[in-house]
PASEBA-1860 file (N, C-alpha, C; in nm, 3 decimals):
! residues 173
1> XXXXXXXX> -0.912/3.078/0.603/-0.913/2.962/0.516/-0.891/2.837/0.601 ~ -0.957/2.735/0.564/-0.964/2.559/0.643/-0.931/2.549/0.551 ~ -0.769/2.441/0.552/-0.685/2.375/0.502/-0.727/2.255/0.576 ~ -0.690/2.076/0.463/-0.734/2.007/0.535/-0.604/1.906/0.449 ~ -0.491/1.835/0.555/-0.393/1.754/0.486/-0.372/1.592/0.565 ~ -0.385/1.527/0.477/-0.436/1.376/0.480/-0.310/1.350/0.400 ~ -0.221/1.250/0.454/-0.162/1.151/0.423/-0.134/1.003/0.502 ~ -0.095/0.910/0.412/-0.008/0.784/0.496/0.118/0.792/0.574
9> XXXXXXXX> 0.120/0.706/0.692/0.271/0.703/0.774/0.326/0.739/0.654 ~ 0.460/0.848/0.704/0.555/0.852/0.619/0.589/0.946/0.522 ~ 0.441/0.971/0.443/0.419/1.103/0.326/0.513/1.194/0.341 ~ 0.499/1.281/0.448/0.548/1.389/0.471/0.456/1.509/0.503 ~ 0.316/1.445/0.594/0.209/1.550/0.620/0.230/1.612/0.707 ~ 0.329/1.591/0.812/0.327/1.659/0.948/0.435/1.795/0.899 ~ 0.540/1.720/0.835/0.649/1.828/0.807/0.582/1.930/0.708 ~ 0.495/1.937/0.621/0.414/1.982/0.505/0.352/2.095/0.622
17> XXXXXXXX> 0.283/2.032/0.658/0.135/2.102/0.749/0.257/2.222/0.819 ~ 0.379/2.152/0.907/0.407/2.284/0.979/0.496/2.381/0.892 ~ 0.519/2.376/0.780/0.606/2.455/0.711/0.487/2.525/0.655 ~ 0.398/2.466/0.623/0.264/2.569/0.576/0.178/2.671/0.644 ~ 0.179/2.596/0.754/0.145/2.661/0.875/0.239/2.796/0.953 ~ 0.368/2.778/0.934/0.465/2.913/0.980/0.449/2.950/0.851 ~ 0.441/2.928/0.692/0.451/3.015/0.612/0.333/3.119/0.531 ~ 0.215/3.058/0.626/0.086/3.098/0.616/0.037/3.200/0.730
25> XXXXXXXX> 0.128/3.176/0.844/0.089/3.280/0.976/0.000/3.172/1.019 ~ -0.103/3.071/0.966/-0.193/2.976/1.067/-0.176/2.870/1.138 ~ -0.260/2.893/1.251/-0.213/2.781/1.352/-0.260/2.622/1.254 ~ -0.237/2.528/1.303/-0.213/2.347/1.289/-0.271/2.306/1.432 ~ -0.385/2.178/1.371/-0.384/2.049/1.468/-0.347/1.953/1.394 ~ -0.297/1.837/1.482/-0.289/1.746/1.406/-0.340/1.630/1.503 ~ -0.381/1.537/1.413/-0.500/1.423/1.453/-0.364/1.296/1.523 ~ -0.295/1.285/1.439/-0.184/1.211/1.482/-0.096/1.243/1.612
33> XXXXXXXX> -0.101/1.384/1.642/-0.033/1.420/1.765/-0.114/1.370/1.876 ~ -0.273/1.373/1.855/-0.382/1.336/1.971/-0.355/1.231/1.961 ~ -0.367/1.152/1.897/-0.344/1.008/1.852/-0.232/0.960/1.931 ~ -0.103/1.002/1.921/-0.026/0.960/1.998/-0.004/1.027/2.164 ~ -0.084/1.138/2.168/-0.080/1.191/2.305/-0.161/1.078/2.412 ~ -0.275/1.038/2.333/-0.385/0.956/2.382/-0.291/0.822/2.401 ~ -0.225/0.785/2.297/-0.148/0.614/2.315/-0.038/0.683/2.470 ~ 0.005/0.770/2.482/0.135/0.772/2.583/0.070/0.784/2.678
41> XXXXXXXX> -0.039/0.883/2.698/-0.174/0.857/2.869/-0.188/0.731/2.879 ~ -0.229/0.634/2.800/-0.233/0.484/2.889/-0.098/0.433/2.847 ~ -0.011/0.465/2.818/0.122/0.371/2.815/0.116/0.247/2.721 ~ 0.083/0.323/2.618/0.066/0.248/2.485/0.189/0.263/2.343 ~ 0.241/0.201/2.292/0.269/0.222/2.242/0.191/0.215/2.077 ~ 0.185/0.284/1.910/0.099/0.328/1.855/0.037/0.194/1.834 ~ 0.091/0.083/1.848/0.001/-0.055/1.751/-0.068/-0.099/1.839 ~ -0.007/-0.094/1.998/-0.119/-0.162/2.092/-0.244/-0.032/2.108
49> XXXXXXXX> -0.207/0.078/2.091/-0.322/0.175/2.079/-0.425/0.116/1.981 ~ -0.341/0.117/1.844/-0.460/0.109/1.696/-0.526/-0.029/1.734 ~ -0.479/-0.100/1.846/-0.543/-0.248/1.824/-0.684/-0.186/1.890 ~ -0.627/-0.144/2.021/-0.744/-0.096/2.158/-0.846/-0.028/2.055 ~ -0.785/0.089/1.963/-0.898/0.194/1.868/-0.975/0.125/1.819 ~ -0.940/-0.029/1.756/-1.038/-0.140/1.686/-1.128/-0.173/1.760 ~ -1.080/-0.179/1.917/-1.218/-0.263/1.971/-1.335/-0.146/2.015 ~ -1.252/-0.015/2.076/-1.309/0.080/2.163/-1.302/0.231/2.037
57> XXXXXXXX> -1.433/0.268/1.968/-1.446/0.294/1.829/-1.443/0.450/1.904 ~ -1.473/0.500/2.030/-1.473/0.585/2.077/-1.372/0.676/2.056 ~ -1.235/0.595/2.061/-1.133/0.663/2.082/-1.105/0.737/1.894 ~ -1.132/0.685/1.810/-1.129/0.740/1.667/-1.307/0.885/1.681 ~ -1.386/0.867/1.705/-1.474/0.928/1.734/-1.448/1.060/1.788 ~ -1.399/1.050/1.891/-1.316/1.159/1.979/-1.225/1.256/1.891 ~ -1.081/1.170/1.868/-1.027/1.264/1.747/-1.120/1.296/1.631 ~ -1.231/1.263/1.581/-1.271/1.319/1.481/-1.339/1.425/1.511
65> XXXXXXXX> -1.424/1.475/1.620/-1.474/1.528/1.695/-1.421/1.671/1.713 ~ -1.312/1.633/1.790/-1.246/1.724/1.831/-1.180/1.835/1.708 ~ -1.151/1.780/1.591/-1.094/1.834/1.486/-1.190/1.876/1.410 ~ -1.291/1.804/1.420/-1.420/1.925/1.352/-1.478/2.063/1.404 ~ -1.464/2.052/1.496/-1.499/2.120/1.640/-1.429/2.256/1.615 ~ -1.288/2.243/1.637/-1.173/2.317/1.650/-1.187/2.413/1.478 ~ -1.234/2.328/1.376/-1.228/2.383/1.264/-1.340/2.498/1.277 ~ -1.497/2.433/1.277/-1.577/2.504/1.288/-1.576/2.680/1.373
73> XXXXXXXX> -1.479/2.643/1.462/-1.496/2.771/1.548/-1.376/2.874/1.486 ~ -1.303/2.819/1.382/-1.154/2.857/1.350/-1.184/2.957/1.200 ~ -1.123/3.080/1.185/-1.114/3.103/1.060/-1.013/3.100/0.981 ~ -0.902/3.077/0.993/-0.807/2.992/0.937/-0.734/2.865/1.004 ~ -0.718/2.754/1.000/-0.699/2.655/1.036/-0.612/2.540/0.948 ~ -0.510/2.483/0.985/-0.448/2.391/0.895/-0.519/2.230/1.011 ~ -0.558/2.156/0.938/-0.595/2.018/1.002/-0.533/1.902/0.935 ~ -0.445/1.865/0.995/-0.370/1.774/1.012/-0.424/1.604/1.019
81> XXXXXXXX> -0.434/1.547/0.937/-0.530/1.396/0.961/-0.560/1.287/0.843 ~ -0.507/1.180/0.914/-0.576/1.066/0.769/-0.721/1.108/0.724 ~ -0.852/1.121/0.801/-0.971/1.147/0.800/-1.024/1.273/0.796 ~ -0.967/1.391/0.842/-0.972/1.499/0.794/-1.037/1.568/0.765 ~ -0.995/1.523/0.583/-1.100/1.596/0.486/-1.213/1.530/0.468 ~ -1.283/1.424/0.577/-1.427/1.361/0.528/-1.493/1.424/0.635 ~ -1.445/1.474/0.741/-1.499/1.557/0.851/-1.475/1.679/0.891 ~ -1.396/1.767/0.815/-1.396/1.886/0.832/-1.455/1.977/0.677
89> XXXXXXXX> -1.518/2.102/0.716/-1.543/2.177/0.642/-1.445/2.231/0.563 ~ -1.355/2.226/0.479/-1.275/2.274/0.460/-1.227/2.349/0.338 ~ -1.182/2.462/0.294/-1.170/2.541/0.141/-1.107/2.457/0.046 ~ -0.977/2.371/0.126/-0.871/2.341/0.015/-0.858/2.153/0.098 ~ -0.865/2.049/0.055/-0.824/1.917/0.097/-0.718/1.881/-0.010 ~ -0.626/1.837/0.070/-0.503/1.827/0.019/-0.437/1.655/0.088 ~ -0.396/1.581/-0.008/-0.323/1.443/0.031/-0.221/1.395/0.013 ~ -0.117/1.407/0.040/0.004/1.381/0.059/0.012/1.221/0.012
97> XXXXXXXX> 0.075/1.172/-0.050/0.125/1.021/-0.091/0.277/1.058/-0.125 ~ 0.321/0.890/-0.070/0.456/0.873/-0.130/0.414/0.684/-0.169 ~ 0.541/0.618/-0.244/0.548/0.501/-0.242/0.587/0.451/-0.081 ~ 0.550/0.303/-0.076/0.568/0.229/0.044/0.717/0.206/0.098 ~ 0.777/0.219/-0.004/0.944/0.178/0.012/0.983/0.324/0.082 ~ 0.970/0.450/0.043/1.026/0.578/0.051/0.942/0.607/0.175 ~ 0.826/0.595/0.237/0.766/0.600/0.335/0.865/0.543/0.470 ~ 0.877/0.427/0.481/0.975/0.343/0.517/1.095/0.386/0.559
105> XXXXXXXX> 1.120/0.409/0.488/1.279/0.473/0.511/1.271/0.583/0.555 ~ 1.134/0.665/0.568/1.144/0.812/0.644/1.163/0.720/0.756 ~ 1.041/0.652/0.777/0.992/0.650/0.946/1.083/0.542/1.000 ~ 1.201/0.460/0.948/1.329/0.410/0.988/1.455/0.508/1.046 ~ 1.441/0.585/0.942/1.566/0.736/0.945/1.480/0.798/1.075 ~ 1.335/0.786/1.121/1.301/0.931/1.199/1.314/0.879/1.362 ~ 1.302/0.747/1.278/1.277/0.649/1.455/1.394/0.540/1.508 ~ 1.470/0.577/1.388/1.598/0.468/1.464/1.565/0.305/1.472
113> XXXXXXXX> 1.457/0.276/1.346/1.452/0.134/1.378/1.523/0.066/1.209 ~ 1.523/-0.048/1.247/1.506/-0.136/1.111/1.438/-0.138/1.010 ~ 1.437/-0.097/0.915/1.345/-0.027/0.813/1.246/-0.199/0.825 ~ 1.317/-0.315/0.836/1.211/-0.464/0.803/1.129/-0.425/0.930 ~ 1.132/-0.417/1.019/1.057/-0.375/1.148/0.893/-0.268/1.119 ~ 0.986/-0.172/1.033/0.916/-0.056/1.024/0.818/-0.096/0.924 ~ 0.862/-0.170/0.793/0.740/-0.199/0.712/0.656/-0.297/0.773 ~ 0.666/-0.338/0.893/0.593/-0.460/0.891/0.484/-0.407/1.016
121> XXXXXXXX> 0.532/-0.285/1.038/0.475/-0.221/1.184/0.337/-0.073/1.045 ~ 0.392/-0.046/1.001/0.299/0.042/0.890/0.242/-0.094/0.790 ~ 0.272/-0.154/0.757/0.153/-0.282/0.686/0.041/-0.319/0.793 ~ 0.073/-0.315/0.934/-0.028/-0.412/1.040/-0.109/-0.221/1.067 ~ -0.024/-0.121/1.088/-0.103/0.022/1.120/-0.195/0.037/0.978 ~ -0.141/0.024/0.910/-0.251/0.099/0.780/-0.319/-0.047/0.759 ~ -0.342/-0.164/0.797/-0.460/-0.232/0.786/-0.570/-0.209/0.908 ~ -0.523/-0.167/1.039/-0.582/-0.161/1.130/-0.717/-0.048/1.149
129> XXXXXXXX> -0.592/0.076/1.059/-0.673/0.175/1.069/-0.778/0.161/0.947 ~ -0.771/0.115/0.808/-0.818/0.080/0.716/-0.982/0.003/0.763 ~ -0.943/-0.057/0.851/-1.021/-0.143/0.897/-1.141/-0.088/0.985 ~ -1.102/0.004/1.099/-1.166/0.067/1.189/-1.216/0.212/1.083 ~ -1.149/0.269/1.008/-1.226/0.351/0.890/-1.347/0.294/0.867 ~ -1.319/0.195/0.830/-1.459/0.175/0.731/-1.555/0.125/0.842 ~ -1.534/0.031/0.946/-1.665/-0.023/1.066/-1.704/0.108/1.077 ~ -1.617/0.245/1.145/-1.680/0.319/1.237/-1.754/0.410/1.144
137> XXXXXXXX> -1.726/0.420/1.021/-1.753/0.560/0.978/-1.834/0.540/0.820 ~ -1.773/0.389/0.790/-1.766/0.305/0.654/-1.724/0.464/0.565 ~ -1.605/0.454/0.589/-1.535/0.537/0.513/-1.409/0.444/0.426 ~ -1.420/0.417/0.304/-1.303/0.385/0.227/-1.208/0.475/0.178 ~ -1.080/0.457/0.316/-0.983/0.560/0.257/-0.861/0.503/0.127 ~ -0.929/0.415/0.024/-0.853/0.442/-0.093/-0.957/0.495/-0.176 ~ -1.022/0.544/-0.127/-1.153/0.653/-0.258/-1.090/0.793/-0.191 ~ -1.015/0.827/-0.309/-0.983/0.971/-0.297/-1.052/1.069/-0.374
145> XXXXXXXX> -1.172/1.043/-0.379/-1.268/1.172/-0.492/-1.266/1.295/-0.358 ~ -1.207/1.305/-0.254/-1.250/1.365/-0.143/-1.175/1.457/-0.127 ~ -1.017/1.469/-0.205/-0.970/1.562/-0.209/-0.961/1.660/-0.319 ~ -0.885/1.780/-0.344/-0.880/1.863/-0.404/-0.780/1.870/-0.470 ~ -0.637/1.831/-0.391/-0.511/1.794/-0.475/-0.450/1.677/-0.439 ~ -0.367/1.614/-0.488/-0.286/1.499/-0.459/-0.132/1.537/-0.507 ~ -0.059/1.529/-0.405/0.063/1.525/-0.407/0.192/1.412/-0.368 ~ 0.246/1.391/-0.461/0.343/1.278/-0.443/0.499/1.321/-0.322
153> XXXXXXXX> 0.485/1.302/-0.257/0.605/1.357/-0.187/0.739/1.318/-0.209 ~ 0.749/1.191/-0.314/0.905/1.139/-0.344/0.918/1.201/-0.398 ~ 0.879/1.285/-0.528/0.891/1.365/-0.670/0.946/1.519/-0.594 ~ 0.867/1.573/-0.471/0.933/1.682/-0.431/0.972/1.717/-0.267 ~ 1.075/1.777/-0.282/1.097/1.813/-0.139/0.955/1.877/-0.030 ~ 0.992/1.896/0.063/0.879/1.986/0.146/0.821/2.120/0.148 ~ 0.947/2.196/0.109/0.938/2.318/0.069/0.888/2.333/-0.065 ~ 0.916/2.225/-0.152/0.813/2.271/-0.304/0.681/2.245/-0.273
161> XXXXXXXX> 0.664/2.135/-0.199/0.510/2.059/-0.212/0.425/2.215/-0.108 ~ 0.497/2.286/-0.029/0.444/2.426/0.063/0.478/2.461/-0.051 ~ 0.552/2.565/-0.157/0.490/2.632/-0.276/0.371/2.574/-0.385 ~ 0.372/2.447/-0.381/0.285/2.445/-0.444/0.150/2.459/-0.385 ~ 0.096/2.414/-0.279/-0.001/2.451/-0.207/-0.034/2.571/-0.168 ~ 0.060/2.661/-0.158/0.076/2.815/-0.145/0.026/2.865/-0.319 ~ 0.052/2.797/-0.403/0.016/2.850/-0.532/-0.174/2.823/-0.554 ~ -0.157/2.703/-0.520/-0.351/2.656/-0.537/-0.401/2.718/-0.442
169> XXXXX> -0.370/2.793/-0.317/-0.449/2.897/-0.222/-0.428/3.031/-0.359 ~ -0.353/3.049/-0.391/-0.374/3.216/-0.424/-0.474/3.180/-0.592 ~ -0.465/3.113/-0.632/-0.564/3.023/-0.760/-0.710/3.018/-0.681 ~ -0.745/2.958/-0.563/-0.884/2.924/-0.556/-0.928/3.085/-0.481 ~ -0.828/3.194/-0.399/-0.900/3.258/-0.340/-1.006/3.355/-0.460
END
């Protein structure tokens, strides 16, 4: 089975994906780990990356690439990614949302900054990437007809939002 999980900074897609992933037996990529593996090779930190991704469309190209790639050859696979589910083949697309405030306060609590810092650093990331979505790919990622479920992550912990996704796999097989 290709699992495919798309959320915003913050949701709770990375923690989702790997609790699904050990509770499924399947391996995980995630687009965001390349993403930031790629910003620490040139000594970037993520906003001067997403600026560079705006000018040099290659570098979004690449991760998409690579995660299609990896799917295609994979028979079970969890894919990890804002973009994801518009480029991978996948059984089940799944999207993680939370509100902007509760987002925030993860990625303050995860990173040790100023939560005013942090919203103002995810307002300039999710316009950037918003932005380079749609030039490179003209993909509008607030059209969610693309997924299969939508999940609110303030409403549940991590471990429910993995039973519930564990419930819509044994429903669609």
């Amino acid at each position: 089975m290709i699992i495919t999980i798309s959320g915003l900074p913050g949701a709770g897609t990375t923690t989702i994906t790997r609790m699904l992933s050990r509770k499924l037996g399947i391996p995980y990529i995630s687009a965001g780990d390349v993403f930031r593996q790629m910003a620490a090779e040139r000594g970037m930190d993520l906003l001067e990356f997403s600026r560079l991704a705006e000018e040099d469309h290659e570098i979004d190209r690449e991760i998409d690439k690579r995660q299609a790639e990896m799917a295609r050859g994979a028979e079970n696979l969890i894919v990890e990614g804002r973009l994801s589910a518009h480029f991978v083949e996948a059984d089940l697309k799944i999207l993680i949302i939370a509100p902007f405030d509760v987002r925030a306060e993860r990625i303050s609590r995860r990173e040790s900054k100023p939560i005013k810092i942090v919203g103002d650093e995810i307002k300039r990331r999710e316009e950037s990437e918003a932005k380079r979505y749609m030039e490179i790919h003209g993909i509008d990622i607030e059209d969610l007809q693309v997924y299969d479920i939508i999940v609110n992550s303030a409403h549940f912990k991590p471990e429910e939002i993995t039973n519930i996704i564990i419930k819509v796999i044994e429903v669609i097989k």
